[in-house]
N, C-alpha and C positions, 0 to 999 in steps of 0.2 A: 211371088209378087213382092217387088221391093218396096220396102215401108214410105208412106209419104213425110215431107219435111214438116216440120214443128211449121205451125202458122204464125205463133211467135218463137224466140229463143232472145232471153237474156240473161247478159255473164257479166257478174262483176259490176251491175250497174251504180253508178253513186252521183248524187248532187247536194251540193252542200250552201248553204246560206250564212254566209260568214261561220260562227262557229257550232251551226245550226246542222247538221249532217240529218235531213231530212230522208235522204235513199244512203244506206249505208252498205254497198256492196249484196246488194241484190240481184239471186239469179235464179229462175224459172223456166220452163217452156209448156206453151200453150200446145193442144195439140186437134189437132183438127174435126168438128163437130162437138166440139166440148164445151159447156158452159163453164168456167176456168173464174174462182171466187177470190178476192185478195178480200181478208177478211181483219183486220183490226178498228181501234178506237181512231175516235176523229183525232190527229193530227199526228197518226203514223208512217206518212209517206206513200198512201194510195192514191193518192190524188195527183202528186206528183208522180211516182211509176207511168201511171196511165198518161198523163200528159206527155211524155217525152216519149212514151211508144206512141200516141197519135202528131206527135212531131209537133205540140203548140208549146215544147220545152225542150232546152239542150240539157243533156247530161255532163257531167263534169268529167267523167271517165266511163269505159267502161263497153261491152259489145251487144249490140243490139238487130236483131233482124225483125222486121213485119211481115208476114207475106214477101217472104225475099229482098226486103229493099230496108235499106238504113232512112227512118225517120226526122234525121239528121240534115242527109243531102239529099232524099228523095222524095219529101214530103209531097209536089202537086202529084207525081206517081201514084205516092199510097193511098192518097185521101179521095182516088177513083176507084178505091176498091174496099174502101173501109166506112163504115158508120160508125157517127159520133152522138151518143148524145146533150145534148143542149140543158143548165140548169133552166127550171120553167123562167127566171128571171130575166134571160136571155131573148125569150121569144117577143117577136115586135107584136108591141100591146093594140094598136089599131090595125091590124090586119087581120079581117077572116079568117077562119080554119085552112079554108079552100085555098085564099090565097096565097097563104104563108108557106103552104105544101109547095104549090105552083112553083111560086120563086125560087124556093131550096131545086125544087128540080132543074131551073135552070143554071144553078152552079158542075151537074155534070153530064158528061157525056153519054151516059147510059142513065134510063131512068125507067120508072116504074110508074104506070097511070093513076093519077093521084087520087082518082074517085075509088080505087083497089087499097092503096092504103087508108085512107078515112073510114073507109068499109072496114077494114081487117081490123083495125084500130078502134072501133065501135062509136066512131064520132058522126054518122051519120048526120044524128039529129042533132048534132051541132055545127055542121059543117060552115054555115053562113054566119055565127056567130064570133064574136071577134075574138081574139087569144086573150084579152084581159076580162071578159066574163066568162068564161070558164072554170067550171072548179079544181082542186086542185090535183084529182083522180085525170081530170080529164086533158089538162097542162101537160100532166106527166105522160100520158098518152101518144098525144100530139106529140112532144118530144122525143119517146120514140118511133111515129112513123117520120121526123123529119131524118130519124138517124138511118131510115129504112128508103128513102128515098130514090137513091140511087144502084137498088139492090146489092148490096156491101155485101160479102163474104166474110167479113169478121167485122163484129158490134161492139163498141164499148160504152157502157154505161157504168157514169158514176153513181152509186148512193142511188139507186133509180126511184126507190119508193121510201128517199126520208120526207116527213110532214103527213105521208096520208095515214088515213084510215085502214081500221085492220079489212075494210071490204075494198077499198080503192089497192093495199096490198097485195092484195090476194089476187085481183082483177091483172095488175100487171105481171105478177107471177103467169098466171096461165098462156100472156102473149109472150114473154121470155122460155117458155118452153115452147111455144109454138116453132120461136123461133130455131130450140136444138131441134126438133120436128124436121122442119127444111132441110137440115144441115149446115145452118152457119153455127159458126164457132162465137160466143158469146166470153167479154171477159166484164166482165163485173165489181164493181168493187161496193162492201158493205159492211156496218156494223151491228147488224141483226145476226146470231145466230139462228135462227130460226130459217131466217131468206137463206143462209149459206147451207143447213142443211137440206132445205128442199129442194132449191136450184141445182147445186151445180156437182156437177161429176169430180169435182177435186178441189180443193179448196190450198191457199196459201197462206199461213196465219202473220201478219207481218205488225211489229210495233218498234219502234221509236227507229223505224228507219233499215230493221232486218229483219229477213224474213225465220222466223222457229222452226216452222214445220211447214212440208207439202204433204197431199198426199189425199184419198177418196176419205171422208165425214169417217164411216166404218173403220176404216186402215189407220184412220189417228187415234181412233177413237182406244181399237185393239190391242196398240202400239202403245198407250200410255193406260190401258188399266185391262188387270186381265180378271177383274171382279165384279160382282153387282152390288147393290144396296138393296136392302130392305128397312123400310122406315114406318115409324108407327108412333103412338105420343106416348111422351113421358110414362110413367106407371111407378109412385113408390115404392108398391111391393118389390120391383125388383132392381137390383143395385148393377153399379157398371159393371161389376168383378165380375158378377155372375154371367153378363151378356158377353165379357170378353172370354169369360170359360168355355162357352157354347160352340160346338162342332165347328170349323171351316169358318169360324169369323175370327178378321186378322185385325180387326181396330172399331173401337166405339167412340163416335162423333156424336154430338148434339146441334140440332140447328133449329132455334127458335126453342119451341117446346115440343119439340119430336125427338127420338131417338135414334138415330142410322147406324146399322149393323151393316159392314162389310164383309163381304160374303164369298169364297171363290165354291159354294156346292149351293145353290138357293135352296132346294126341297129338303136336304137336311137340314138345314141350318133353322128353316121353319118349323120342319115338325122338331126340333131340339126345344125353339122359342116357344112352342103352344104347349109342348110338356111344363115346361119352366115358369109361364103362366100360370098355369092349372094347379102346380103344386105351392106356387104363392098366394095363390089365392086372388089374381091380379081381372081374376074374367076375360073376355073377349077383348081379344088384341087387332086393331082393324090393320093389316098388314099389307102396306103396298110396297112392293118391287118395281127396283127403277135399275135404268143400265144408266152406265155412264154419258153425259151427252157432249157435243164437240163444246159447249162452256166450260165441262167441267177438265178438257183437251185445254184450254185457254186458259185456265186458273192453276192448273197445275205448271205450265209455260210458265209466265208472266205470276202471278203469286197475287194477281188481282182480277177483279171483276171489269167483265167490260166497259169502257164508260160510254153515254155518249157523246 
């Protein structure tokens, strides 16, 4: 069975803003039922990527397909097959739940019965209230069943869940996997590590306009450390010399006032640590083991911390 085409494919894309090189020759391909992460700090060129694959942006150079068709010259095409989402500021503030769905549906030719998405979207019992009393779990909701309105095969949502709460977060994660669930293909852009590693099947890490790495949360993760840590507080008895002596550990860090030993064998390296305790005299060492995580993918990239 011959493999199907990329739902996106972009080469080489770039736009530039006088001497502002916002997409600096970026190229990815989305690929079919995939939730697909572009993951950097605000003002690294996600926002525009996405804009110019949903065609509400020209690119300055560069090849691009959506679902088959250039966003470019084919944009009434693609935006009957695609979902967009809407920042909540967007949404017309005296219009109903109810009504504001209604309308969007009549922008196309295929649509989805609106009382199906209010329902799926858990707005029930807000249905009749208007989009500016609304909270802002529930905004963000709304936004995307308008993006869900026309049953789109591929969804973009920007930043979907910046402003909410860690329970308003969590609430739109679970309809974003609903959605890989169906099989649409989800592209997302955010600066949570956390949203990118629970989301999405592969992640793009992109800043000041290029993208570093592709590739699955695990696969970067593997790809850039083939170690773990063990971490534990300070202790005077015993000195760095000693913990960099210690079996399988290849470098000793400090952060805050904890100790981090790097590690490529954990169980020796521990019981090496609990001997070396014992014989300083230092007692109980409360010892947590951490793996590398896609931040620590992004700090070792870029040489900084995400900002937001």
């Amino acid at each position: 069975m011959a493999a199907q085409p990329d739902v996106i494919s972009v080469t080489d894309l770039r736009r530039h803003y006088g001497e502002v090189k916002a997409v600096d020759g970026v190229s990815f391909e989305v690929h079919k039922g995939e939730v697909f992460g572009l993951l950097g700090p605000n003002g690294a060129g996600k926002t525009t990527t996405i804009e110019i694959l949903e065609g509400l942006n020209r690119a300055d150079s560069g090849s691009i397909s959506v679902l088959g068709f250039d966003p470019t010259h084919q944009a009434d095409q693609l935006k009957e097959r695609i979902g967009v989402q809407l920042q909540a500021a967007s949404l017309y503030p005296d219009l109903s739940v109810t009504e504001l769905v209604e309308l969007f549906a009549t922008f196309y030719a295929r649509r989805l019965p609106s009382d199906r998405l209010i329902t799926q979207l858990g707005l029930d019992e807000r249905r009749g209230a208007l989009t500016k009393e609304l909270s802002g779990g529930q905004r963000q909701r709304l936004s995307i069943a308008l993006a869900l309105v026309n049953d789109p095969e591929l969804i973009f949502l920007d930043e979907p869940t910046t402003g909410l709460d860690p329970q308003g977060r969590r609430s739109l994660w679970e309809h974003i996997e609903r959605l890989r669930g169906e099989g649409r293909t989800v592209l997302l852009t955010t600066h949570y590590m956390e949203e990118a590693e629970q989301l999405c099947d592969r992640v793009a890490i992109i800043d000041h306009g290029k993208i570093l790495e592709i590739g699955a949360v695990d696969e970067l993760i593997s790809r850039h450390f083939s170690e773990r840590t063990l971490r534990f507080r300070s202790r005077a008895e015993i000195s760095d010399s000693q913990l960099a002596g210690l079996r399988d550990v290849s470098r000793v860090n400090h952060e805050d006032d904890e100790v981090v030993l790097h590690t490529s064998n954990v169980p020796r390296t521990i019981a090496a640590l609990l001997e070396l305790a014992e014989a300083a005299g230092a007692g109980d060492l409360d010892v947590v083991v951490r793996r590398p995580t896609l931040e620590d993918v992004f700090l070792e990239l870029t040489g900084r911390a995400l900002r937001d």
